[in-house]
C-alpha positions as a LaTeX table, in Angstrom:
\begin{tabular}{lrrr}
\hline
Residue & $x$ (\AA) & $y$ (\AA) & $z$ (\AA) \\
\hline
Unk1 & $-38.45$ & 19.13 & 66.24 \\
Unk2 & $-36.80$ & 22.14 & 64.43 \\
Unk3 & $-33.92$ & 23.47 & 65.61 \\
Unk4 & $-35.64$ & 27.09 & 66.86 \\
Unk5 & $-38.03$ & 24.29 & 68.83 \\
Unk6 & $-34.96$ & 22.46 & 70.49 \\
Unk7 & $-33.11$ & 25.58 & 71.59 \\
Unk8 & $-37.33$ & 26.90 & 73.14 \\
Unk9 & $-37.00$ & 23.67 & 74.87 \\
Unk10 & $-34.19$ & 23.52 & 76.05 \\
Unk11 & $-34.18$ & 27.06 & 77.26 \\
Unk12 & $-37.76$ & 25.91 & 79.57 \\
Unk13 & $-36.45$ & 23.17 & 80.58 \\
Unk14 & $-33.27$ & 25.42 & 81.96 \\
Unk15 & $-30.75$ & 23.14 & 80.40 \\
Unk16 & $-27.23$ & 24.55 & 79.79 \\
Unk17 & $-25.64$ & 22.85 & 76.97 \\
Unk18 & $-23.38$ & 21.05 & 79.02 \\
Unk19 & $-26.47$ & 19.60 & 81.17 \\
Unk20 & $-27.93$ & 18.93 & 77.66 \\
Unk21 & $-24.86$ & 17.30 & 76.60 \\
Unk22 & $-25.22$ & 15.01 & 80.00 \\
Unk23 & $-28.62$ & 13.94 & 79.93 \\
Unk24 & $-28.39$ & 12.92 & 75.72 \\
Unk25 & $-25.08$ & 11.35 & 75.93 \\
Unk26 & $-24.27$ & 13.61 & 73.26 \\
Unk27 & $-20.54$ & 15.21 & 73.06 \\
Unk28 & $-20.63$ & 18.50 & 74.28 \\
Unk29 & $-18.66$ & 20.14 & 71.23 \\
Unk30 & $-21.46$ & 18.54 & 68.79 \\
Unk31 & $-24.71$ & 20.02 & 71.16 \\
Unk32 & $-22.73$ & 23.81 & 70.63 \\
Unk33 & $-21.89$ & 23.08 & 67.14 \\
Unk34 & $-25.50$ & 22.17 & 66.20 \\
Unk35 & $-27.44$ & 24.88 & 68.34 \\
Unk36 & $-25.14$ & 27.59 & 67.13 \\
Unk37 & $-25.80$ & 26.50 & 63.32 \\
Unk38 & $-22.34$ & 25.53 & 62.57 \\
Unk39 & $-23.33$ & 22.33 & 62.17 \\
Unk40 & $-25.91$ & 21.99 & 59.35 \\
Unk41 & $-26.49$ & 18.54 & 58.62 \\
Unk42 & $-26.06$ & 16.79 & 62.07 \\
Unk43 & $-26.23$ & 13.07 & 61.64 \\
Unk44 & $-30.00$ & 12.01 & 62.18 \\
Unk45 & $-29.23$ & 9.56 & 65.48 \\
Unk46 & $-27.91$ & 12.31 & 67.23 \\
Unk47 & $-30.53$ & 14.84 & 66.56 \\
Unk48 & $-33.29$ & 12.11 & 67.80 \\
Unk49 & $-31.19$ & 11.97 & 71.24 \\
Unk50 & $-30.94$ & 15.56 & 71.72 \\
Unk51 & $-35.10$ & 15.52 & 70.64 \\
Unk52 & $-36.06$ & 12.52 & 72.98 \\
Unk53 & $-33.19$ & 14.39 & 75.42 \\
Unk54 & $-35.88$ & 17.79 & 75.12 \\
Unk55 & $-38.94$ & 16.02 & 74.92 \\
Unk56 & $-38.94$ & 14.23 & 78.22 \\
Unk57 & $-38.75$ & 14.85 & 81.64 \\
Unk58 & $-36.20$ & 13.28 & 83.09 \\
Unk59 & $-35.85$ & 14.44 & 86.58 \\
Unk60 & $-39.59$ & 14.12 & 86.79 \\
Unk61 & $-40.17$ & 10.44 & 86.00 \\
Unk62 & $-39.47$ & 9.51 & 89.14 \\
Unk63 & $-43.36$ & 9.78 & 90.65 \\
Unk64 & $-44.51$ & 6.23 & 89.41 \\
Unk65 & $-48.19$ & 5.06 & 89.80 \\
Unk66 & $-49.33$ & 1.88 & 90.55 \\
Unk67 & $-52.69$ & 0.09 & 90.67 \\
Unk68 & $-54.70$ & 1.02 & 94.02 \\
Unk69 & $-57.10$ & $-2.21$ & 92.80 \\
Unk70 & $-57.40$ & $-3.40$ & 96.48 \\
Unk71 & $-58.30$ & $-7.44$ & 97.70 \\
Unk72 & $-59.19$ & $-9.00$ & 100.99 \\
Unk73 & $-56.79$ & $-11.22$ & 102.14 \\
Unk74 & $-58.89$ & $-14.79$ & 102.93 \\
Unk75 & $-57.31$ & $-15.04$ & 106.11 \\
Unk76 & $-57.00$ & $-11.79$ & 108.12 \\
Unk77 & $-59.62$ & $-10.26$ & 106.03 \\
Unk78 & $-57.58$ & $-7.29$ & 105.63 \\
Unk79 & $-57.35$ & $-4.90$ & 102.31 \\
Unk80 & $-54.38$ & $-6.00$ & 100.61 \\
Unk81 & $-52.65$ & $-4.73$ & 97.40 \\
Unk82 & $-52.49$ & $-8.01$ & 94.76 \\
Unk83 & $-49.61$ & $-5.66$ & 93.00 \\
Unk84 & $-47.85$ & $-3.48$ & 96.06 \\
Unk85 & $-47.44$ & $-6.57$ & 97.92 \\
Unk86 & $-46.07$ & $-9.36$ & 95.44 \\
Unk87 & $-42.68$ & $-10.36$ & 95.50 \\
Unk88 & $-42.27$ & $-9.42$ & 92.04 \\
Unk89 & $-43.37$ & $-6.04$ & 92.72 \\
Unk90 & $-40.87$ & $-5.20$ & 95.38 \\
Unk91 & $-38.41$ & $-6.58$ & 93.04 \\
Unk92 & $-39.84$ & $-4.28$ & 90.13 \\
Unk93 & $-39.78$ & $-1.40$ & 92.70 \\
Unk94 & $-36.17$ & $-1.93$ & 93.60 \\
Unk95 & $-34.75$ & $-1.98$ & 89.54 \\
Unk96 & $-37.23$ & 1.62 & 89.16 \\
Unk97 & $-34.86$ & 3.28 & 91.83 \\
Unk98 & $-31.83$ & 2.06 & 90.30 \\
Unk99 & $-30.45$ & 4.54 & 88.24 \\
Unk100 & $-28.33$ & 2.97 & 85.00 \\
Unk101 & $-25.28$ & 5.53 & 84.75 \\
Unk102 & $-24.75$ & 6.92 & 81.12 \\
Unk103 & $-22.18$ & 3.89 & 79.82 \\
Unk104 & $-18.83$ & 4.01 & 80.92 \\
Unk105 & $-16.66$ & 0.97 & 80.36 \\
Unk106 & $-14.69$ & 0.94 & 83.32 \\
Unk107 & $-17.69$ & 1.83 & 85.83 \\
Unk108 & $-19.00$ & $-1.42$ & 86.83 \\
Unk109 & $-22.53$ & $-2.17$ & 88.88 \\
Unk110 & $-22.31$ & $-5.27$ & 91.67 \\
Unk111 & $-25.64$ & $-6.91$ & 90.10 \\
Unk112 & $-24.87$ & $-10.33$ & 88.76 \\
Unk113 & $-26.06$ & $-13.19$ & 86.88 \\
Unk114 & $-26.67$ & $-14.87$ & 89.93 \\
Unk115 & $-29.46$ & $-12.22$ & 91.32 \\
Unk116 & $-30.55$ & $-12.03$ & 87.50 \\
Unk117 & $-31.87$ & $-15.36$ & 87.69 \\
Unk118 & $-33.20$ & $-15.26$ & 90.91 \\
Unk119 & $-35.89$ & $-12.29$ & 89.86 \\
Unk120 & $-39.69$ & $-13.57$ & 90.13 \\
Unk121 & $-40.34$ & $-14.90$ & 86.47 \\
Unk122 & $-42.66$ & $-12.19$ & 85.65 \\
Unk123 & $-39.95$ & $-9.22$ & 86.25 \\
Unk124 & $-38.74$ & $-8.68$ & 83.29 \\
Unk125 & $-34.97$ & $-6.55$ & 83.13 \\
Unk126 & $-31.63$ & $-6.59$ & 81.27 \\
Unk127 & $-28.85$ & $-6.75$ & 83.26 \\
Unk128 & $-26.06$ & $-4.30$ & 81.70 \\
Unk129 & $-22.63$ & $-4.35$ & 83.16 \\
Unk130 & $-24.17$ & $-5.31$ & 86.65 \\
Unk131 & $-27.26$ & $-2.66$ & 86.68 \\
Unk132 & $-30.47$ & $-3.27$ & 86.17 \\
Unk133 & $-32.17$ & $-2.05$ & 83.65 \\
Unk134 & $-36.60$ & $-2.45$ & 83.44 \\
Unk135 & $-37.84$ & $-3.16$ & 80.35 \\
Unk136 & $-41.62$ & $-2.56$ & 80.35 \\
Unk137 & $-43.94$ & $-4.59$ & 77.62 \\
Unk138 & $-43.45$ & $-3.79$ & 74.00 \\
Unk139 & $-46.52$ & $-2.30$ & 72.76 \\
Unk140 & $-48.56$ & $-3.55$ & 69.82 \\
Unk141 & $-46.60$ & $-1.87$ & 66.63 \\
Unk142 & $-43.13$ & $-2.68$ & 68.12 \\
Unk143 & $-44.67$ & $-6.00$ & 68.19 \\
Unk144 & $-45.66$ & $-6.15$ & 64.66 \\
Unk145 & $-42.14$ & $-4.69$ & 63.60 \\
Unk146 & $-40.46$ & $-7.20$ & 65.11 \\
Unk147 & $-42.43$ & $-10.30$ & 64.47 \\
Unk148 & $-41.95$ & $-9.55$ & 60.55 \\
Unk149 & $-38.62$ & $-8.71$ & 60.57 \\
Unk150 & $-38.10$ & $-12.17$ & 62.23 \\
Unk151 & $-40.61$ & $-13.71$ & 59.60 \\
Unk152 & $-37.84$ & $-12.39$ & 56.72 \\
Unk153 & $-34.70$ & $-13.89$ & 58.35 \\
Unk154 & $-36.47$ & $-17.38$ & 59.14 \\
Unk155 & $-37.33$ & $-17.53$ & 55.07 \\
Unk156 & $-34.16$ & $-16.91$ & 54.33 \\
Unk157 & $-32.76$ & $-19.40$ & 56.35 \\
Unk158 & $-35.40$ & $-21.77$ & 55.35 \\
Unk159 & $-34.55$ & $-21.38$ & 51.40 \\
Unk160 & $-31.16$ & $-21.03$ & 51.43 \\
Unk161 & $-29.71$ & $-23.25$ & 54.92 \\
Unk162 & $-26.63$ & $-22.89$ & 56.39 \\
Unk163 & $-26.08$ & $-22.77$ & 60.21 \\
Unk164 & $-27.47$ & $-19.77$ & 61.39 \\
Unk165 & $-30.61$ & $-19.38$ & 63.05 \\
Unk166 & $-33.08$ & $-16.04$ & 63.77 \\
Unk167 & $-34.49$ & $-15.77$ & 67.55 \\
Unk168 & $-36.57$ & $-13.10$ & 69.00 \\
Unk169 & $-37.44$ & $-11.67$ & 72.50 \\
Unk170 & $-37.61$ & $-12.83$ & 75.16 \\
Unk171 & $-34.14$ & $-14.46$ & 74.44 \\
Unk172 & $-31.33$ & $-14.57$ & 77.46 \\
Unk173 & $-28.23$ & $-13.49$ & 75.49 \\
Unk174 & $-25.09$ & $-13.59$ & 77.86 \\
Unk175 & $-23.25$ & $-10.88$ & 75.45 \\
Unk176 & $-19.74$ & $-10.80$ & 77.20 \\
Unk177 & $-19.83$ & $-14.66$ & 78.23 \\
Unk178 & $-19.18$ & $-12.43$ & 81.70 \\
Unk179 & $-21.78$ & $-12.72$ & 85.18 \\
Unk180 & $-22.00$ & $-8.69$ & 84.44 \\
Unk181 & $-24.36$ & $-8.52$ & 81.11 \\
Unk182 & $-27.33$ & $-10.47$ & 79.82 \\
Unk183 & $-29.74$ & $-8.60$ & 77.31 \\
Unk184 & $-32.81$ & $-9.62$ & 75.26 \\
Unk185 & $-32.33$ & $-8.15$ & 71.74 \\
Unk186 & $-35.68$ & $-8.10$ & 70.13 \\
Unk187 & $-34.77$ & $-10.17$ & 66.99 \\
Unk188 & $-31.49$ & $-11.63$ & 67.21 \\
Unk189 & $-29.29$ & $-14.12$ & 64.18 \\
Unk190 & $-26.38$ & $-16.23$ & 65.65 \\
Unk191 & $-24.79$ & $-18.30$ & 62.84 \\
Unk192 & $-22.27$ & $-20.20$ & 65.44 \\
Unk193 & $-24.30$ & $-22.59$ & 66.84 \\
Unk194 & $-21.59$ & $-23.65$ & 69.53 \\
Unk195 & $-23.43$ & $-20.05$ & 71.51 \\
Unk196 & $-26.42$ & $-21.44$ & 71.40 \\
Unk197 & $-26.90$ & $-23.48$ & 74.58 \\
Unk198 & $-30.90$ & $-24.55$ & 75.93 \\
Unk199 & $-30.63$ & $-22.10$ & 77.96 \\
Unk200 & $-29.66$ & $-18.68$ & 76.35 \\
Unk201 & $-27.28$ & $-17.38$ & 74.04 \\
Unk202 & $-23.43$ & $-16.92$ & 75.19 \\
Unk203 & $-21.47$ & $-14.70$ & 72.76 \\
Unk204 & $-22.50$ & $-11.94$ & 70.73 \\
Unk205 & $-24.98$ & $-12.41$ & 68.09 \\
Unk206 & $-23.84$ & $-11.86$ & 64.38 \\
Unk207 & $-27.27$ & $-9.72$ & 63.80 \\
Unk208 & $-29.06$ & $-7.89$ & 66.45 \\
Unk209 & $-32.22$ & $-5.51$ & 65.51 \\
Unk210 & $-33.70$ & $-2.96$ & 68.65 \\
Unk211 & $-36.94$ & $-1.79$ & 67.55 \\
Unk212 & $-36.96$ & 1.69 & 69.75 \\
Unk213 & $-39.36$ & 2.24 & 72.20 \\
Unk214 & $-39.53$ & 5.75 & 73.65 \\
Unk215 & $-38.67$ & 4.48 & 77.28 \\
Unk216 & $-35.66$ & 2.55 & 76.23 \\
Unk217 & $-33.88$ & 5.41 & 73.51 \\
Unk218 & $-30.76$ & 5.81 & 75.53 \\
Unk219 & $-30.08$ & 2.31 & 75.89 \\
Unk220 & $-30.91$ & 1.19 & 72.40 \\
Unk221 & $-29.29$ & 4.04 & 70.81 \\
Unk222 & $-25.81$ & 4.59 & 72.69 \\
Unk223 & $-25.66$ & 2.40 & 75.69 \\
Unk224 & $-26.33$ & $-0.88$ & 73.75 \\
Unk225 & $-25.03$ & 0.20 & 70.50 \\
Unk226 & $-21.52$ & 0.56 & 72.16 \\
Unk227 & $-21.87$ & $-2.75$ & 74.36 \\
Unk228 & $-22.74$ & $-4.70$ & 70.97 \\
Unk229 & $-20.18$ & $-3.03$ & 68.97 \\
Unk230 & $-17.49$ & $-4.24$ & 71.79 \\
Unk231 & $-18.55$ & $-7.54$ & 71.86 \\
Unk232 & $-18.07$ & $-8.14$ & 68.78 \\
Unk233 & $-21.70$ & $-7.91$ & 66.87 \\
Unk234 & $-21.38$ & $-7.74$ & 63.36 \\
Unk235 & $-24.47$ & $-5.78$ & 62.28 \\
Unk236 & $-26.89$ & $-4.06$ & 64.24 \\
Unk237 & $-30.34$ & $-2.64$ & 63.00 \\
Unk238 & $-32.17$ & 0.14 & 64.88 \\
Unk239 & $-35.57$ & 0.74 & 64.07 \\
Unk240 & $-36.93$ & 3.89 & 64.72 \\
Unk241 & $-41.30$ & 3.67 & 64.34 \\
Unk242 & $-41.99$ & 6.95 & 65.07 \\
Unk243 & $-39.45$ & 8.29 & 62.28 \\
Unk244 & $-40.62$ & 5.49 & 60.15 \\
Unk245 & $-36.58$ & 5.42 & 59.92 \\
Unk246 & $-33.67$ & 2.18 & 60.33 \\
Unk247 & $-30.17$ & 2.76 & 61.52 \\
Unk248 & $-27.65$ & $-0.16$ & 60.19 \\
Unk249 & $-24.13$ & $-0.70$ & 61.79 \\
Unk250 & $-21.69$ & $-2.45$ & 60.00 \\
Unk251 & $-19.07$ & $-2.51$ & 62.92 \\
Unk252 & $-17.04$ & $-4.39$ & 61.09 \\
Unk253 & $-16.37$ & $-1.80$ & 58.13 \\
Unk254 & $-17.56$ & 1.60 & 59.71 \\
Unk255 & $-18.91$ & 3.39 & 62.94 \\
Unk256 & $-21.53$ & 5.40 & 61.07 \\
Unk257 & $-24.91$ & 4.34 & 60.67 \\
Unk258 & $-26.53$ & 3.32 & 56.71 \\
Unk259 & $-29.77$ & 5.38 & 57.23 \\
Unk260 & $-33.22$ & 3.58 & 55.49 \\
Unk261 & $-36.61$ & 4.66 & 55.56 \\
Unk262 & $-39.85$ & 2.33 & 55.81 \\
Unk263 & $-40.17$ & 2.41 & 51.53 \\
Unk264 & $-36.88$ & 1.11 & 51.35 \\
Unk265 & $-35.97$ & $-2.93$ & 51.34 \\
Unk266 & $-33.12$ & $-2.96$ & 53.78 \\
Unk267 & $-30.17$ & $-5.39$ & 53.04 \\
Unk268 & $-28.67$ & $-7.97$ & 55.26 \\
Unk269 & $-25.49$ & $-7.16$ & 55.68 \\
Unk270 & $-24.28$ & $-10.59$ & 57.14 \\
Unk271 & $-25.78$ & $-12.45$ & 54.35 \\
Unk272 & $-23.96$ & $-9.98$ & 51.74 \\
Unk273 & $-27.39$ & $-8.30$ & 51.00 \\
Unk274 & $-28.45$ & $-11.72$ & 49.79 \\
Unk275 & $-31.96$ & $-11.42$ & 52.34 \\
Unk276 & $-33.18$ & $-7.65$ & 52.25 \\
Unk277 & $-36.16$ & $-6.73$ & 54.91 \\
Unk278 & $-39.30$ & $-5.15$ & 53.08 \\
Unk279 & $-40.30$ & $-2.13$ & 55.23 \\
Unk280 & $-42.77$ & $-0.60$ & 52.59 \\
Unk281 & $-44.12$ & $-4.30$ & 53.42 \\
Unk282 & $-43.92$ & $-3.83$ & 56.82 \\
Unk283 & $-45.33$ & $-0.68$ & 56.96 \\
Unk284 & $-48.62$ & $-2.06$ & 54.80 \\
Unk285 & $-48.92$ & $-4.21$ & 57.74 \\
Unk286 & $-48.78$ & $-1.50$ & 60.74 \\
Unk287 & $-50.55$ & 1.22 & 58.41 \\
Unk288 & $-54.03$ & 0.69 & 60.32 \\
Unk289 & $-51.91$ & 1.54 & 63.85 \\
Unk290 & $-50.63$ & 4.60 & 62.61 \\
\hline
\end{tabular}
């Protein structure tokens, strides 16, 4: 989206900047700076939020459709709704109202890990300082992405040993060790194996890599960027499909972003660049989806 396209957009939509500001979690002194040109090279993760900010809809997602597939019940003989009336949809229902706030470390939801594990198996969230937040199923290419970035870190591991060991979604990760927070990174390294208990992950990861979905932008991109980076994650990898782009935080020696593209072989950074990620590989692979 050029930038004569954002400000069309966002003049449609009726945004002000500051509204703009609010609904990309972008700093209202960078949205003025870039739309009045003073700005000229704004870094590229903040032009995709004000884009995905512009490109969607946000105040009309609300009017969710569900399946109208209806069943008769074998006792009553009644119509019934297999999805409207399982417990797991009511459950679904009730995280869709929920609204996550834009992250705020001192606002705190009352959602715990006690009603996290009591969802219906098949209602899949993140629980993110005690909201809920849905996660609806990866599609095919995000997949793909993640399955052979996972493929990489396990042959790493495999040649060269040493105690830490890749996971992948779905993968309980109790990030703060608090009853507030419990994510599922999609491809995840923890090299302390004194986290890794049978039944999830407690402590933050030493490598966690988000491939972006466009539902989930916000969180992947600011919410759980700043979460990870607090907890103490050393690296952090966000793969962007539709830019054919990676983001890599090294919180431990910067807060800006290493920028890659899908030719490039992306270095480890937690193995010293020892294990680099083949993306021009990767993208081979995920050509035929494109």
């Amino acid at each position: 989206m050029t930038m004569e396209e954002m400000k069309k957009r966002k003049k449609e939509l009726g945004f002000s900047n500051a509204k703009l500001a609010e609904v990309s979690g972008v700093p209202l002194g960078t949205v003025q700076k870039i739309l009045s040109g003073k700005t000229t090279s704004p870094r590229y993760d903040t032009v995709r939020a004000l884009e995905k900010a512009l490109a969607s809809e946000p105040y009309a997602e609300t009017a969710r459709r569900i399946s109208t597939t209806s069943y008769v019940d074998t006792e009553s003989g009644q119509p019934i709704n297999m999805l409207r009336d399982s417990a797991a949809y009511r459950v679904r229902n009730e995280v869709e109202k929920q609204e996550l706030p834009r992250w705020n470390p001192h606002r705190v939801g009352d959602k715990t890990l006690e009603d996290y594990l009591a969802l219906p198996r098949d209602v899949r969230v993140e629980l993110i300082d005690g909201y809920f937040s849905n996660m609806s199923a990866p599609s095919v290419i995000h997949q793909m992405i993640g399955g052979e970035i996972l493929y990489a870190l396990k042959e790493h591991v495999r040649k060269n040993g040493g105690s830490c060991i890749p996971f992948v979604a779905p993968t309980d990760v109790q990030l703060d060790c608090d009853d507030k927070t419990m994510v599922q990174p999609d491809v995840l390294v923890v090299c302390d194996r004194s986290k890794v208990t049978r039944q999830r992950i407690e402590g933050a990861p030493d490598l966690i890599v988000e491939v972006l979905s466009t539902s989930h932008w916000y969180n992947d991109m600011i919410l759980k960027m700043r979460k990870y980076r607090n907890a103490g994650v050393r690296e952090y990898w966000i793969v962007v499909p539709e830019q054919q782009a990676i983001l890599v935080y090294h919180f431990e020696k910067t807060a800006e972003a290493a920028q890659y593209t899908f030719e490039d072989q992306v270095p480890v950074g937690i193995w010293d660049g020892k294990c680099k990620v083949d993306f021009k590989k990767i993208l081979e692979n995920i050509q035929f989806l494109l």
